[in-house]
C-alpha positions in Angstrom: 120.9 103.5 92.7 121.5 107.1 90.9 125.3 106.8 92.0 125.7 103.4 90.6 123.5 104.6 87.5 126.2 107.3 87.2 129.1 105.6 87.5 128.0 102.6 84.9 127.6 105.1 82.8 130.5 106.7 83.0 132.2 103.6 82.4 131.0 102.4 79.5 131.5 106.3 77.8 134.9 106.1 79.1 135.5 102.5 77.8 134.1 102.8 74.4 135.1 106.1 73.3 138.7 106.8 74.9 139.6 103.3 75.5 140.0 103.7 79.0 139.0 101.3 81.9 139.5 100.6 85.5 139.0 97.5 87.3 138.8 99.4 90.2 135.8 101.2 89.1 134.4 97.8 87.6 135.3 96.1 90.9 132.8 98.7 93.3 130.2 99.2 91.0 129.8 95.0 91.3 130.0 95.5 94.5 127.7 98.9 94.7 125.1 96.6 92.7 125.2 93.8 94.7 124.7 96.0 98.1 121.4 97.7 96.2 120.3 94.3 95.4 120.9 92.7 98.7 119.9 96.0 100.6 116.4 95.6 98.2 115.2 92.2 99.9 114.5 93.9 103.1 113.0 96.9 102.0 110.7 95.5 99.7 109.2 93.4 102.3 108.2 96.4 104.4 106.5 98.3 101.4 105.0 95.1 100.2 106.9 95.6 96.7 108.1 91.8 96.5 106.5 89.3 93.7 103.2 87.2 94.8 101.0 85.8 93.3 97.5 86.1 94.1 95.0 84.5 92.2 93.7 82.4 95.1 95.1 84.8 98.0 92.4 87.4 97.0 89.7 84.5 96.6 89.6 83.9 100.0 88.8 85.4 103.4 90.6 88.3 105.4 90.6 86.4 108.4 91.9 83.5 106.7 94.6 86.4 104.9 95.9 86.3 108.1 97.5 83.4 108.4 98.1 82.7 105.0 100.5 86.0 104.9 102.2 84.4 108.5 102.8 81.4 107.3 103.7 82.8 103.9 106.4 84.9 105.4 107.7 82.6 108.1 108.6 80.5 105.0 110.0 83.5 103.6 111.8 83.8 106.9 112.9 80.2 106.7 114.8 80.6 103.2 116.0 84.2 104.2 117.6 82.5 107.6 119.1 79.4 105.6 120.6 82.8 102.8 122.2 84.7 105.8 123.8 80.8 107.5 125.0 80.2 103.9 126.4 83.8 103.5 128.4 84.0 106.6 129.8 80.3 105.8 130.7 81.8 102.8 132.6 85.1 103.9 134.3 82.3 106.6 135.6 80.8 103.2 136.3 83.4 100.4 136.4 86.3 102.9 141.1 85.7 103.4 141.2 86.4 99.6 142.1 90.0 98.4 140.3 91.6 95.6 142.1 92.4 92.5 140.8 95.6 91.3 140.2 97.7 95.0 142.7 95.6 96.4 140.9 95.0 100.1 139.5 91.7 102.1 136.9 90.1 99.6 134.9 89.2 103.9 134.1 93.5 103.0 132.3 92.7 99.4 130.7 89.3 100.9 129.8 90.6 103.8 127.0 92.7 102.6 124.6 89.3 101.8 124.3 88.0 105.5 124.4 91.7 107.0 121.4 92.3 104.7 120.1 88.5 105.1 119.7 89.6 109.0 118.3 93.0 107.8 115.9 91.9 105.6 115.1 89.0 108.9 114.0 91.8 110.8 111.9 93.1 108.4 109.8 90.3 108.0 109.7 89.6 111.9 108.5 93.0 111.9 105.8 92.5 109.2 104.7 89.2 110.9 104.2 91.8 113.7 102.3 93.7 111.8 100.3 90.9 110.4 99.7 89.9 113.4 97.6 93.1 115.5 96.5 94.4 112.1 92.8 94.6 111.7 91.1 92.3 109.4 90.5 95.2 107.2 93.8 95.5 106.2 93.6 92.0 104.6 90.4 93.0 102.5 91.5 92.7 98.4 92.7 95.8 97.2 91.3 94.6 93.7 87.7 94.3 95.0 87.9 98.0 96.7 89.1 99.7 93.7 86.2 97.7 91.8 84.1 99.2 94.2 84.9 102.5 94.4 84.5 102.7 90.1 80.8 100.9 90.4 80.0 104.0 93.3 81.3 106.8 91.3 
């Protein structure tokens, strides 16, 4: 992220002040900020950094947590297998053309959603997992322990 911050930047100094631009440049840092973005999905499924909404999840049992946050993520499995199918269909496809700014197989730049669709599947097989053997502690609202920790203190 602090490379492609860098390099951004640097284009849009070099662009608006001395006029100068390179689609090569242009080309990888699409291609630097799709890898991030794709690379993201995975990872913030293992620190539990993804959206949810919880309104009801936190109004209802741990043990019941459970299998709410299975099935939720099996579904999340579901449209993450369906992405990576859909990605390699599509480097199959597009994947012959050459790009026009780095001038190499476009199957390199598409490539990175179904490597990170299968990356991001292992991550949520492995938080099933953990799911799964976790004590029902673990599935106690994080809300209600910070509430109770002020009221102690």
């Amino acid at each position: 992220m602090g490379l492609l911050a860098v390099l951004v930047i640097f284009s849009v100094i070099a662009r608006y002040f001395f006029s100068l631009s390179w689609k090569q440049l242009a080309e990888f840092n699409v291609t630097l900020f799709a890898f991030t973005t794709f690379w993201g999905m995975g990872i913030n499924i293992l620190k539990d950094e993804h959206v949810i909404i919880d309104i009801l999840y936190d109004r209802v049992k741990p043990s019941i947590k459970r299998w709410l946050s299975v099935v939720n993520y099996l579904i999340v499995l579901v449209v993450d297998l369906v992405f990576t199918y859909q990605g390699f269909a599509y480097v199959g496809v597009a994947g012959k053309q050459i790009s026009q700014g780095m001038e190499i197989p476009m199957k390199y730049m598409y490539g990175i959603m179904p490597v990170c669709g299968v990356v991001c599947a292992v991550c949520i097989v492995v938080k099933i997992a953990i799911f799964i053997t976790a004590d029902v502690s673990y599935f106690e609202s994080k809300n209600k322990a910070l509430y109770k920790e002020k009221k102690s203190a």
